[in-house]
N, C-alpha and C positions, 0 to 999 in steps of 0.2 A: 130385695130387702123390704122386709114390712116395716109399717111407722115404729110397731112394735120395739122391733129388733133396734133403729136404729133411734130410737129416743134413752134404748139402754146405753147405746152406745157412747152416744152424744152424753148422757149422763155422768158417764162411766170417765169419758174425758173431760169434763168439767173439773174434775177432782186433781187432775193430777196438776203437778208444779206446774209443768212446760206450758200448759192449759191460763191458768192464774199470771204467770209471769207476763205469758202473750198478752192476756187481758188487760193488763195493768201499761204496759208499753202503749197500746191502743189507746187505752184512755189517756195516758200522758200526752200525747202526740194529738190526739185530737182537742184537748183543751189546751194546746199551745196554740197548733191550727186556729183553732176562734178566736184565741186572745189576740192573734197576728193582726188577721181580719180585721178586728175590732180596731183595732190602734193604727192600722193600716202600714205592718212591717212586712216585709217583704222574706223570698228565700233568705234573695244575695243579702238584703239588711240583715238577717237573723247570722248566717253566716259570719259577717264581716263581725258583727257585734259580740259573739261566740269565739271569735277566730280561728274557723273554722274554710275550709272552702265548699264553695256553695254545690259543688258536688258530695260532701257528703249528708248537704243538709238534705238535699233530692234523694239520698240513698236512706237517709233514716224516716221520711216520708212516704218513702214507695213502698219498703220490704220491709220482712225480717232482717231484724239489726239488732244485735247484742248490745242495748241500750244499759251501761253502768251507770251507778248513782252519780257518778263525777259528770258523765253526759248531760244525764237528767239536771243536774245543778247546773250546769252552765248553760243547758239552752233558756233553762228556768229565769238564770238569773240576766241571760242577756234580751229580756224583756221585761225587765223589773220585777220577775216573780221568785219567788223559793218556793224548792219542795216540801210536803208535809209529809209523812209517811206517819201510818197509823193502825197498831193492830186492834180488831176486831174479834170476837167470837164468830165464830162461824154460824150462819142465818140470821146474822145481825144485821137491821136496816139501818146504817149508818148516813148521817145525814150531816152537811158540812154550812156553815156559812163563817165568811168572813168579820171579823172587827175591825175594822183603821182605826187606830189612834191617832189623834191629831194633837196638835199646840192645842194648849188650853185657851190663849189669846183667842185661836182663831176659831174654836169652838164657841166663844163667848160673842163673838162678834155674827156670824150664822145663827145660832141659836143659845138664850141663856141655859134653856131646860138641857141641851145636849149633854153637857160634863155631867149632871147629875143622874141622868139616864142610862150613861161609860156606868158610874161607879154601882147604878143599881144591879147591872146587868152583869157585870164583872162580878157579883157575889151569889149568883143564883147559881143553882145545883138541879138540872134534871131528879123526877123523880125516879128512881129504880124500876120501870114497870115489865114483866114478863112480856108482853106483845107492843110491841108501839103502836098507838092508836093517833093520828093526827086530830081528831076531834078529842079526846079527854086526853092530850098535850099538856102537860102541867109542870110548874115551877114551884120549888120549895126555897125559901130563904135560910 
């Protein structure tokens, strides 16, 4: 098989659902993975916290697993996370970051400027631009 042949190929299954769906299962599972890591939970903890048995957490970690949204939510949530799901156009660089909100008290007590930084940032609107460029990144109020 030539590079040719099989970069059509490769192309050609990128597109389909089963393609996309696997993709998105992977990425789910590997930012649970590091969040684990990070926090230092374990299977059997994810498991237990899920209630789940730690057999099937090894099984949605190893293989193919018909991963539903009600899964996804719960392993999400038995690590203090929620899912986002989010449509995009297609060749769209989509790019994610978090907000916490916090008590105001305790925003004041960290920092005065924070709260007023929450409410600047809460009102800005990306510009509409054809290509995203990270150098001419820009905010419109």
């Amino acid at each position: 098989m030539s590079k040719k042949s099989f970069a059509a190929l490769y192309a050609k299954l990128e597109s389909t659902p089963a393609y996309q769906a696997e993709k998105l299962a992977v990425a789910f599972l590997a930012e649970l993975n590091a969040f684990m890591q990070a926090h230092g939970v374990t299977n059997a903890e994810l498991a237990r916290r899920a209630g789940v048995s730690p057999a099937y957490i090894t099984k949605v970690f190893r293989g193919p697993s018909n991963l539903s949204i009600e899964t996804l939510t719960k392993l999400a949530d038995a690590v203090g996370c929620k899912v986002h799901l989010h449509l995009a156009n297609h060749g769209a660089d989509v790019r994610w970051f978090d907000v916490f909100q916090q008590q105001r008290a305790f925003q004041r007590e960290i920092d005065p400027g924070a709260a007023q930084f929450m409410r600047v940032m809460s009102q800005l609107k990306p510009i509409n631009q054809e290509k995203f460029n990270d150098e001419k990144f820009a905010f419109a109020a």
